[in-house]
C-alpha positions as CSV (number, residue, x, y, z in Angstrom):
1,X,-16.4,20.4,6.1
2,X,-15.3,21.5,2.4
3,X,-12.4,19.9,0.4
4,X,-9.4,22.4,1.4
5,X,-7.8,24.3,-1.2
6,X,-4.5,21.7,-1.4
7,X,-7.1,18.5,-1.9
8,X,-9.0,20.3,-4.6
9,X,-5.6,21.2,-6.6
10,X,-4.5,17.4,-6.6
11,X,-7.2,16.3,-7.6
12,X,-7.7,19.2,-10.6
13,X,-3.9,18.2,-11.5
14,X,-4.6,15.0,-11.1
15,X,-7.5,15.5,-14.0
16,X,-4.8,17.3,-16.1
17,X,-2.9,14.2,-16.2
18,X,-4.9,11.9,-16.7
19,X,-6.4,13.8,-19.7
20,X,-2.8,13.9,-20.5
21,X,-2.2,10.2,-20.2
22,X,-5.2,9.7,-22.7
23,X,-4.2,11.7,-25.4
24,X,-1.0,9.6,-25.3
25,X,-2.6,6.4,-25.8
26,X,-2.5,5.2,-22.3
27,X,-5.8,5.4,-19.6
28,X,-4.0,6.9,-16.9
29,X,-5.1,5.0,-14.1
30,X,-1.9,5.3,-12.5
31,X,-2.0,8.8,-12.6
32,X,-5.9,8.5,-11.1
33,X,-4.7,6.7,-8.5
34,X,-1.7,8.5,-7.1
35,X,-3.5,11.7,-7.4
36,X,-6.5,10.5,-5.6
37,X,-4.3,8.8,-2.7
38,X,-2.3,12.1,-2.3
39,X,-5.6,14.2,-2.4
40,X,-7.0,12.0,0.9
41,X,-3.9,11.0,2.5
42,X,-4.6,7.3,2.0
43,X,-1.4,4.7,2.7
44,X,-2.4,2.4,-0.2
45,X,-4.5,2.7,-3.8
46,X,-5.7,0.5,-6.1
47,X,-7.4,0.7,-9.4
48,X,-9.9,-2.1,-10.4
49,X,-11.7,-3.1,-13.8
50,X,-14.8,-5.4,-13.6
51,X,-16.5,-6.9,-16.1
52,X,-20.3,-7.8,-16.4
53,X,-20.1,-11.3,-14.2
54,X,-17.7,-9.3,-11.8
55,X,-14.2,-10.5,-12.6
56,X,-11.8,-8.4,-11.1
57,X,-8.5,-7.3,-12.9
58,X,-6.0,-4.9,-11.1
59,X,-4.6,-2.5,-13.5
60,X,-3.0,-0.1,-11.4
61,X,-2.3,0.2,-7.7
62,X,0.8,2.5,-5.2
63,X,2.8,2.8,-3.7
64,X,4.1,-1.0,-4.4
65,X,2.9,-4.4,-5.6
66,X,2.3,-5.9,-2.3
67,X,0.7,-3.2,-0.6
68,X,-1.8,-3.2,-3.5
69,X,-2.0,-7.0,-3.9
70,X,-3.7,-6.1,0.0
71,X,-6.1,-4.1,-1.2
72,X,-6.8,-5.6,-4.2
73,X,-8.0,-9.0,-1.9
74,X,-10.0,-6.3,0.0
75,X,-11.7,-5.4,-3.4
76,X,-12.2,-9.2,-4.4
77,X,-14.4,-9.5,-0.9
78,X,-16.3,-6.4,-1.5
79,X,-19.8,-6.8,-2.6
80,X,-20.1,-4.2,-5.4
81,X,-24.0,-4.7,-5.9
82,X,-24.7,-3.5,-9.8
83,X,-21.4,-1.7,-10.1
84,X,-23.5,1.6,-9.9
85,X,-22.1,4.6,-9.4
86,X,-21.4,5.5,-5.4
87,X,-18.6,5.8,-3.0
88,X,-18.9,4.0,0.0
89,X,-17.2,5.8,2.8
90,X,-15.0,4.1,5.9
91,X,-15.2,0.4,5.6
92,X,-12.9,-1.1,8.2
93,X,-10.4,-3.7,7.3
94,X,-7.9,-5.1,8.3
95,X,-5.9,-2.7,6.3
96,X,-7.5,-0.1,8.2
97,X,-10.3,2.3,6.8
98,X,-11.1,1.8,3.2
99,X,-13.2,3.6,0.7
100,X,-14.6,2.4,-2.7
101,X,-15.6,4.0,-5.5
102,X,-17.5,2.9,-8.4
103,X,-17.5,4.2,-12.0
104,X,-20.0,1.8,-13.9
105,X,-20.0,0.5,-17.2
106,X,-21.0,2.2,-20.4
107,X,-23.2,1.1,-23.0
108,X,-21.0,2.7,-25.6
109,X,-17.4,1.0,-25.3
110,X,-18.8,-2.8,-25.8
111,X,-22.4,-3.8,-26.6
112,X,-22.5,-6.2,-23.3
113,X,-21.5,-2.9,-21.1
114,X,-18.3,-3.3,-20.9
115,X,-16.4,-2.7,-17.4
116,X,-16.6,-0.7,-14.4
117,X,-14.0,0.8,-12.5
118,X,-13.5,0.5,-8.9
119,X,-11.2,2.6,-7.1
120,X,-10.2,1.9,-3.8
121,X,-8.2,3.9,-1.0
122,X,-7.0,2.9,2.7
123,X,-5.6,4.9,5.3
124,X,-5.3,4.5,9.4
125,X,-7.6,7.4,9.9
126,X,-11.2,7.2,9.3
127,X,-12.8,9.1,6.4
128,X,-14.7,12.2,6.6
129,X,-17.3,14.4,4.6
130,X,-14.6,16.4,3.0
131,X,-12.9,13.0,1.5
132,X,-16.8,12.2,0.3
133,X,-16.5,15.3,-1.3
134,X,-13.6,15.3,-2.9
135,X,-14.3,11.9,-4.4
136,X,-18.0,13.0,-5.6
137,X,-16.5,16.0,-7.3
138,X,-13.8,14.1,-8.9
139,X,-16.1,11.1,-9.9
140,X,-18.0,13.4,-12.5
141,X,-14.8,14.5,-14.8
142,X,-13.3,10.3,-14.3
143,X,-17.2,9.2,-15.3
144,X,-17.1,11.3,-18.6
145,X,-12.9,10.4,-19.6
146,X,-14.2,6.8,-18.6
147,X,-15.2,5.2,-21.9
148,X,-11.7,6.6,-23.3
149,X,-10.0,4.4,-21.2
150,X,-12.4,1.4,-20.8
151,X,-12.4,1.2,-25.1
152,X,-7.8,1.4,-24.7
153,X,-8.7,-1.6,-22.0
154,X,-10.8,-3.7,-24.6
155,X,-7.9,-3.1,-27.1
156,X,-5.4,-4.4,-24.8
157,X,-7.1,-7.5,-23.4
158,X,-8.1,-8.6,-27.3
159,X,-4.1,-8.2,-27.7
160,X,-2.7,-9.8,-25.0
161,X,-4.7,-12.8,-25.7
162,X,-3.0,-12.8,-29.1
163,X,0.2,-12.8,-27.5
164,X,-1.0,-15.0,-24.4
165,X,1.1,-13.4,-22.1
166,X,-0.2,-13.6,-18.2
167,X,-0.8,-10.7,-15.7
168,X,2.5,-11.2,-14.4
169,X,4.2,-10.9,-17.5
170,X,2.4,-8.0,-18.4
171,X,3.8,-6.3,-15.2
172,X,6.9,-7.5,-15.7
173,X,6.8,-6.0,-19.1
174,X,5.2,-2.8,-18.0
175,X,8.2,-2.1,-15.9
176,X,10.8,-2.9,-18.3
177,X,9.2,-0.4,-20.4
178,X,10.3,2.4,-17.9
179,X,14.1,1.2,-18.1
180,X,14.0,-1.0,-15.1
181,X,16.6,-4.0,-14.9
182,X,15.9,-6.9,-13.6
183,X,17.0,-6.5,-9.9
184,X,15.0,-3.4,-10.1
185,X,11.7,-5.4,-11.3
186,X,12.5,-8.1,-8.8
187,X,12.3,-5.5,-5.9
188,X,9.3,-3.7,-7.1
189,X,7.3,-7.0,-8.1
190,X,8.4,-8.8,-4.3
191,X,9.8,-11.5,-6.8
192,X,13.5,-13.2,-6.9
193,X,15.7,-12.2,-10.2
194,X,15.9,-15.2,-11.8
195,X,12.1,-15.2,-11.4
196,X,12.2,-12.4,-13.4
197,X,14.9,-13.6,-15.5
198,X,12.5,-16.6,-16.7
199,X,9.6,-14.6,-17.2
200,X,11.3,-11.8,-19.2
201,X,12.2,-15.3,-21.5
202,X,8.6,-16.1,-21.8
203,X,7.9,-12.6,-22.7
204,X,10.4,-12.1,-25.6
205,X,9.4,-15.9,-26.6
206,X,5.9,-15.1,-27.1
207,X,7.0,-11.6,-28.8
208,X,9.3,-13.2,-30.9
209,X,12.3,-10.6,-30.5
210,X,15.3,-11.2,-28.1
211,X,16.1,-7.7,-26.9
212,X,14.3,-5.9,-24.6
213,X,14.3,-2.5,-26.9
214,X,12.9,-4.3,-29.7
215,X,10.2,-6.0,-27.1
216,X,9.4,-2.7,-25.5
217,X,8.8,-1.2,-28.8
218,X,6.7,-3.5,-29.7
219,X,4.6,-3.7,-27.0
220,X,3.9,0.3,-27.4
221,X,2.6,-0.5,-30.8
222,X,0.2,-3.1,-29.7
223,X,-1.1,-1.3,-27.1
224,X,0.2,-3.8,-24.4
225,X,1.5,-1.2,-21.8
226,X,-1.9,-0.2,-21.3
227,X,-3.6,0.7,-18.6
228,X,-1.1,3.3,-17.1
């Protein structure tokens, strides 16, 4: 079966955006991934990175936080043998059908090989050949925009450590960056708002400002509200 005409348009817009996302500073695996789960339909999406002893970092995942914290434990379990390229097509969960996909490290963007990416997709129908095709033909275009992104990723993790802030504060701050209040982060991140409340005071703590404008502005300028 060939990719229809519709699948092969996300995915080309989907390439457009990302290249977008890149040229403003960001990686764009959000856009990667919600134009890949539109393309096949999938319920859930999650972007992975992986460094060289296999720690797994999510970076970006849709619709919400809990439905990728799912599939990101699905990732965790899933043996990724070399991080080579492939995409492994209908592996049953309890999430339903899952596929993986593997962009491997490159030799260029750190001199230990820096990270892989693993993408990841469920749905409640099982995968076909057309969604192997779709992925193989958008694999080639993500493999060569890959070492963009991964160098933005080394960036970012040498900055956060600077400014310790954890995984949850970084997502935290990632949405106050797109004007959300905390209510709104509360809801998106399954969290309570003084929850958010105390983390948004570890945040500007560690960033030394007291305003969310000033910390948002200078998270852009360190590169913390990358990946995107």
């Amino acid at each position: 079966m060939l990719v229809t005409d519709q699948a092969a348009n996300l995915v080309l817009d989907m390439l457009a955006d990302t290249i977008n996302a890149i040229n403003a500073g960001e990686s764009g695996d959000r856009v990667i991934v919600e134009g890949l789960s539109n393309a096949l339909g999938a319920t859930a999406g999650v972007s992975v990175y992986a460094d060289q002893d296999q720690s797994l970092e999510l970076v970006a995942g849709v619709p919400d936080a809990v439905s990728a914290a799912a599939l990101f434990d699905e990732v965790t379990a899933f043996a990724t043998a070399g991080l080579s390229h492939h995409v492994t097509i209908d592996h049953i969960t309890g999430l339903g059908h899952v596929v993986y996909v593997v962009i491997p490290p490159d030799d260029s963007v750190a001199p230990d090989g820096g990270f892989a990416r693993i993408l990841a997709f469920t749905r409640k129908a099982p995968y076909d050949g057309a969604s192997a095709q779709l992925l193989e033909r958008a694999c080639r275009p993500l493999q060569a925009l890959w070492p963009l992104a991964a160098r933005m990723y080394v960036r970012r993790r040498a900055t956060t450590s600077a400014y310790a802030l954890t995984s949850r504060e970084l997502e935290v701050l990632g949405l106050l960056s797109h004007g959300l209040l905390a209510t709104s982060i509360a809801s998106r991140l399954d969290l309570s708002p003084r929850t958010v409340h105390k983390h948004l005071g570890n945040i500007y703590r560690k960033l030394g400002v007291h305003d969310r404008l000033v910390a948002v502005s200078i998270a852009r300028a360190s590169g913390l509200l990358g990946p995107s």
